[in-house]
C-alpha positions in Angstrom: -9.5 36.2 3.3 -12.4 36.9 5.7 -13.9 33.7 7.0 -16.7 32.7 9.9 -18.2 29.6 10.4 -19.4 27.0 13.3 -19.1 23.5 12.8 -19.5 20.6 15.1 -15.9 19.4 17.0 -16.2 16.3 16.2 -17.0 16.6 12.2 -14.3 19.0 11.7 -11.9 16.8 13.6 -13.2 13.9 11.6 -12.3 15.9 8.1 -8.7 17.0 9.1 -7.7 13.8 10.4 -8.5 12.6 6.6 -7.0 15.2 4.7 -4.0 15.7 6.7 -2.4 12.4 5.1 -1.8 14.5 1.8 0.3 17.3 3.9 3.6 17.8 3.9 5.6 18.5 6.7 9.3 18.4 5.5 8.9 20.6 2.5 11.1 23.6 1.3 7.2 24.7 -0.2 5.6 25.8 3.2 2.1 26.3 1.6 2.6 22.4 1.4 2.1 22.4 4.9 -0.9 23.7 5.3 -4.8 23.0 5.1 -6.6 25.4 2.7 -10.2 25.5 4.4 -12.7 27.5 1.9 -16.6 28.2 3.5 -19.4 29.0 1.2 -22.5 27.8 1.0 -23.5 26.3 3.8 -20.8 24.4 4.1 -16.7 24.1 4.1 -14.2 22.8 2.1 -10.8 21.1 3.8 -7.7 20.3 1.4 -4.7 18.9 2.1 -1.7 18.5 -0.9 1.9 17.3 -0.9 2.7 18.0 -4.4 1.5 14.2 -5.8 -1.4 13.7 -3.5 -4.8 15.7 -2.9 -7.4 14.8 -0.1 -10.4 17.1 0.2 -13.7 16.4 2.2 -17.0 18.7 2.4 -18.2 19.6 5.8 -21.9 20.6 7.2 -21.1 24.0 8.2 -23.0 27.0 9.8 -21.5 29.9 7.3 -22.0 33.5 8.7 -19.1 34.3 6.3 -17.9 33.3 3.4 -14.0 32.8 2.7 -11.0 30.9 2.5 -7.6 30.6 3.9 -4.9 28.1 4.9 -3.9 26.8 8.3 -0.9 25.0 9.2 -2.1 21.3 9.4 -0.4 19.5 12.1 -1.2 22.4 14.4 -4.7 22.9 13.4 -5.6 18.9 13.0 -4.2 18.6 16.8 -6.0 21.9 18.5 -9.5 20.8 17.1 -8.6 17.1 17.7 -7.9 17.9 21.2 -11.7 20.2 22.2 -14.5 18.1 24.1 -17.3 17.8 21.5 -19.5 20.6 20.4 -19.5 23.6 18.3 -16.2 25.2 16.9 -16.2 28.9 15.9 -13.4 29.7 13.1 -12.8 33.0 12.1 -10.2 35.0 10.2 -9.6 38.8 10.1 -7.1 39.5 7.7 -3.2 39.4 8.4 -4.4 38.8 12.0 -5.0 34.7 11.5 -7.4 32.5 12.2 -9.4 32.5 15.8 -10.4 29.0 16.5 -13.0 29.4 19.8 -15.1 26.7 21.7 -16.4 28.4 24.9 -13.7 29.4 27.2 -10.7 28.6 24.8 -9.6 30.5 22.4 -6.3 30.4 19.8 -4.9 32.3 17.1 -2.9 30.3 14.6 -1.1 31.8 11.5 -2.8 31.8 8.5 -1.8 32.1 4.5 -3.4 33.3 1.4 -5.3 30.3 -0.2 -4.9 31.9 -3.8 -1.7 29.9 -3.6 -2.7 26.5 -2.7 -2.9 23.9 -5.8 -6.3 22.8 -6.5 -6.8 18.8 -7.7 -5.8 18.0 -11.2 -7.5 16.5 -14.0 -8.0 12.5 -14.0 -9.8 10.1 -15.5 -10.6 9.2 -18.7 -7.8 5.9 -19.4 -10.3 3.6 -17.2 -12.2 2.8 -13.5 -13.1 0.2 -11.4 -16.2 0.0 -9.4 -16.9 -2.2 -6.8 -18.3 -2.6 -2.7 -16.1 -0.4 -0.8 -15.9 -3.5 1.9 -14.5 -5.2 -0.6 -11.8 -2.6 -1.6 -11.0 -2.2 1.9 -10.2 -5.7 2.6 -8.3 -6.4 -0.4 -5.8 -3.1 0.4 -5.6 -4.6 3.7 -4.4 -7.6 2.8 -1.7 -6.6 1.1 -0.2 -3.1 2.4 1.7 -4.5 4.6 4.2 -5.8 2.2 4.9 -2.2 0.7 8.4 -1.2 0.9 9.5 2.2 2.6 12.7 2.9 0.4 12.6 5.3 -1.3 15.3 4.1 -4.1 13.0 1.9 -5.4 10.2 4.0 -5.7 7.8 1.7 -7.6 8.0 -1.3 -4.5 6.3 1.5 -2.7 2.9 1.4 -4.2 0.5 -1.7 -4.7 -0.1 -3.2 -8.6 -3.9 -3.3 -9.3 -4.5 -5.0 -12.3 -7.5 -6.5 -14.0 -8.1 -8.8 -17.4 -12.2 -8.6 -16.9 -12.5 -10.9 -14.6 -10.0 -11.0 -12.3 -8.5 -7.9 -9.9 -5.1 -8.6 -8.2 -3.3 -6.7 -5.8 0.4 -7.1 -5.2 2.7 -5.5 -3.1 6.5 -6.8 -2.2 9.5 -5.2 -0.1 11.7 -7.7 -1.6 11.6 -10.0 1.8 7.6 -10.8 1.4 5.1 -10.7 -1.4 1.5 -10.3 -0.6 -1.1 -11.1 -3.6 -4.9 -10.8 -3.0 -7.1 -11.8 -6.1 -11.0 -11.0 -6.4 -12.8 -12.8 -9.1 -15.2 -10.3 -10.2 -16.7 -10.2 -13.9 -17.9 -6.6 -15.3 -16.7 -3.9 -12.3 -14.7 -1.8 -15.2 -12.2 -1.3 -17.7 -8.6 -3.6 -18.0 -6.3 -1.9 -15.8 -2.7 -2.4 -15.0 -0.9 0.2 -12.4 0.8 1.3 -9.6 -1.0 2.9 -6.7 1.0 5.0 -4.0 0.5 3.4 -0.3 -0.6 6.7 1.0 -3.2 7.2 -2.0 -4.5 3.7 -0.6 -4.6 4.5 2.8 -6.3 7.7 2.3 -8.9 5.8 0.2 -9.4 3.1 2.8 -10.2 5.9 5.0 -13.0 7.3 3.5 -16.4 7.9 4.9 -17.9 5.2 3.2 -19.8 1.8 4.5 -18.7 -1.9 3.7 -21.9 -2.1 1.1 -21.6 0.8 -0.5 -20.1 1.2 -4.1 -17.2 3.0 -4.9 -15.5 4.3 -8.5 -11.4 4.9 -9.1 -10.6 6.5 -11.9 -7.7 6.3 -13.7 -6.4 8.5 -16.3 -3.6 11.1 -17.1 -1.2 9.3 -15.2 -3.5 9.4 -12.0 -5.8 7.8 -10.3 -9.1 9.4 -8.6 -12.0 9.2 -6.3 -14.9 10.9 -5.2 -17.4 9.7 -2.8 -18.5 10.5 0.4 -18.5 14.0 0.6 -14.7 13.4 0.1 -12.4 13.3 -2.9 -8.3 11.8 -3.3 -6.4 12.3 -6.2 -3.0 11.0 -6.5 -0.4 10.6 -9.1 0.2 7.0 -10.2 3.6 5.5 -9.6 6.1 5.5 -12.8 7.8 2.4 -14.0 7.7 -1.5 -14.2 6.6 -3.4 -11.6 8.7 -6.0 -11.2 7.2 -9.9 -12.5 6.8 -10.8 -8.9 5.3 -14.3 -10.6 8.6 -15.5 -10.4 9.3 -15.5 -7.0 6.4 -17.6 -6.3 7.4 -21.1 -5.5 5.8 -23.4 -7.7 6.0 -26.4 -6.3 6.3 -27.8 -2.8 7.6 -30.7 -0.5 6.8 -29.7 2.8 3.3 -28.6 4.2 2.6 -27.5 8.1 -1.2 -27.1 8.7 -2.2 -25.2 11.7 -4.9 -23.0 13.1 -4.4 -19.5 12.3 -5.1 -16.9 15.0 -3.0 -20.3 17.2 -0.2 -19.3 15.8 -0.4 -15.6 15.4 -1.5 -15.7 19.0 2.6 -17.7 19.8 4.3 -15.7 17.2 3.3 -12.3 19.1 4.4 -13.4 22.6 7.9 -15.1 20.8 8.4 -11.3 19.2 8.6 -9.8 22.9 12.2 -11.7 23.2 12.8 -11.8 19.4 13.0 -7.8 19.1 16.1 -7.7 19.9 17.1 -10.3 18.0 15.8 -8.8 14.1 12.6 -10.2 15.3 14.0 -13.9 14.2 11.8 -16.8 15.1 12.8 -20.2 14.5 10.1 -22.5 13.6 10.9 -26.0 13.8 8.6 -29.4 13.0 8.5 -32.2 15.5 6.5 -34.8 14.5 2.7 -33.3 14.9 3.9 -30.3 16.9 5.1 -27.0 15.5 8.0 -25.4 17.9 8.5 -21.4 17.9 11.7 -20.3 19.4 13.6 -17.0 19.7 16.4 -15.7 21.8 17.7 -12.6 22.9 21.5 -11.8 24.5 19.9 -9.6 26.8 16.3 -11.2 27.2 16.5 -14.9 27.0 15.0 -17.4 25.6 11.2 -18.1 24.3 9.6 -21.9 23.1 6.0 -22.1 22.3 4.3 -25.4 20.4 1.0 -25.8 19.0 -0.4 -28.7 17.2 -0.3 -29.1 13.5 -1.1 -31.1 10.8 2.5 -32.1 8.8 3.4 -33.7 5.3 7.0 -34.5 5.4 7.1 -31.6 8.4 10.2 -32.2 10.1 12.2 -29.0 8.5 13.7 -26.1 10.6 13.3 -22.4 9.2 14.0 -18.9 10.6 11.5 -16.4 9.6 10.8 -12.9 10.4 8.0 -13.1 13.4 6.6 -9.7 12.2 6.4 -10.8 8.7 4.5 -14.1 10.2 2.1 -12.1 12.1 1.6 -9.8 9.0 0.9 -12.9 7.0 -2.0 -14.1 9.3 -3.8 -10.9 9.5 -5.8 -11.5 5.9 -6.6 -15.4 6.6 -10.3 -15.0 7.4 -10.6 -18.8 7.6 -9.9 -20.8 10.9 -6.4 -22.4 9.2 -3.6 -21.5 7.3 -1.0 -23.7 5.2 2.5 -22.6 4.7 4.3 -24.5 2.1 8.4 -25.3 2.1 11.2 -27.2 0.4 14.1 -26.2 2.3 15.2 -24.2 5.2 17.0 -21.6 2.5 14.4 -21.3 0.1 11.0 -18.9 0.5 8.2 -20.6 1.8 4.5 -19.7 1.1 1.7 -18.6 3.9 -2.1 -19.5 2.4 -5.4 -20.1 4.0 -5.8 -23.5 4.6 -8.9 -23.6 2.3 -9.5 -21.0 -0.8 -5.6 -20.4 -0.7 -5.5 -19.3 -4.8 -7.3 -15.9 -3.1 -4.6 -14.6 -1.0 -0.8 -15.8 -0.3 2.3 -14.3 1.2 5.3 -15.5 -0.1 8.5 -15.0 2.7 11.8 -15.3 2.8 13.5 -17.1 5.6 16.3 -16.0 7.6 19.2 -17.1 8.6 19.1 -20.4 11.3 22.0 -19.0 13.0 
């Protein structure tokens, strides 16, 4: 259990802040809420598991001894998080803890055997998909938002991936939105169809990796893996059908509003501040070539904000979720966005104004009243 190493603040602080997404704070398994940090060879080793996930990252170390040991996480993540820059001593004397000392401070935290802490399983082997990391980054991005958090339907709260060879698509829905990136992209790996858990995703997003360089996931054994970076993230895949989210996309149309995008993110933020209150309900409402935001709150008031658009049979009023709007608007990388209706009851459809068969958000409305 003996351990002794320096490493730089900032580093260390850099590596727990990854891995701590994989531990477990609620858990009747306390090892589960710990960090097993193992030093040998120049270097340490920081993992972090909840029992489906697995985020470990290789850190630059000065070893004076080799050893390992486990630390509770939150704790340990916030003391290191919270030292000025510059060189951290750890050390651990057994069924003493560990000694974490930077100059003048000094803390003992509890530590646990490591023999005890489960190691990453096997993955791999079913099929993988390499491509930029940039480009992995921005399609999660642009659909996260739209995972559910319930957890009795387990399987809305995880992303599809799927690729035919030439196509990847993301989807994620919460039953009120639907979010569906698509990258055209011939040759980056094997046809692939499943469910990736939104804190597997978030983890991977994370990693130390730049916008140009390439990155594999591996899927296999009912789980999906990475390693790159110094780091690694293993996580098991979710179980189940996904629903055929194809059906709820509208497919066809008789209302369009075209407006500038970060225009009307920039209204539908300042609406929210009275709409809170209110399930965040914005109405939107078509007057001629204007597009009028409105909200109210019992206790706040009232808000109105107008920006000009561009309308085909526009003269329609729909409630929406403001968040959800706002959500919607984040992936448009273009200056415009198009959002397609039939009637104030039915789900309307949020796409770029240009290139919208790349990314759309399909919402459902709320109620006027």
């Amino acid at each position: 259990m003996a351990l002794k190493v320096d490493c730089p603040q900032k580093d260390l602080s850099e590596a727990l802040g990854l891995t701590s997404v994989a531990s477990k704070l609620n858990t009747p398994h306390t090892i589960l809420q710990n960090l097993k940090i193992a030093a040998k060879n120049g270097g340490i080793r920081v993992l972090a598991c909840d029992g489906e996930m697995w985020v470990e990252r290789d850190l630059a170390c000065l070893v004076h001894e080799p050893g390992a040991t486990c630390v509770q996480a939150k704790l340990f993540s916030d003391l290191v998080g919270s030292l000025p820059e510059g060189d951290v001593q750890l050390s651990v004397v057994d069924h003493q803890g560990m000694m974490l000392h930077q100059g003048p401070s000094e803390y003992r935290v509890h530590a646990q055997d490591a023999e005890d802490f489960p190691e990453p399983p096997a993955y791999g082997g079913d099929g993988e998909l390499t491509m930029k990391m940039g480009d992995l980054r921005r399609a999660i991005e642009s659909v996260i938002f739209a995972v559910s958090s319930d957890p009795h339907r387990q399987i809305l709260t995880g992303v599809q991936f799927t690729y035919d060879g030439e196509t990847l698509t993301l989807v994620a829905t919460d039953t009120h939105r639907l979010a569906v990136r698509r990258l055209k992209q011939d040759g980056i790996g094997s046809n692939v169809s499943v469910v990736a858990p939104e804190r597997a995703l978030r983890a991977i997003r994370s990693l130390p990796l730049g916008d140009e360089d390439s990155i594999t996931i591996r899927f296999g054994e009912g789980r999906l893996g990475v390693e790159a970076g110094g780091a690694k993230v293993v996580a098991q895949l979710l179980a189940g059908a996904y629903p055929n989210w194809e059906r709820v996309v509208p497919s066809e149309h008789t209302r369009t509003w075209t407006v500038e995008a970060d225009q009307l993110e920039d209204r539908a933020k300042r609406a929210l501040i009275v709409a809170r209150d209110a399930a965040n309900r914005i109405r939107f409402k078509g007057e001629g070539e204007l597009l009028v935001l409105s909200a109210r709150s019992e206790e706040k008031g009232d808000a109105r904000e107008e920006l000009p658009m561009v309308a085909q049979s526009g003269d329609i009023e729909i409630a929406f979720n403001g968040a959800y709007v706002r959500d919607a608007l984040g992936p448009i990388a273009g200056p415009g966005v198009r959002i397609e209706m039939t009637e104030s009851s039915r789900p309307a459809l949020f796409r770029p104004a240009e290139d919208g068969e790349e990314y759309f958000c399909v919402i459902m409305p709320m109620a006027l009243a």
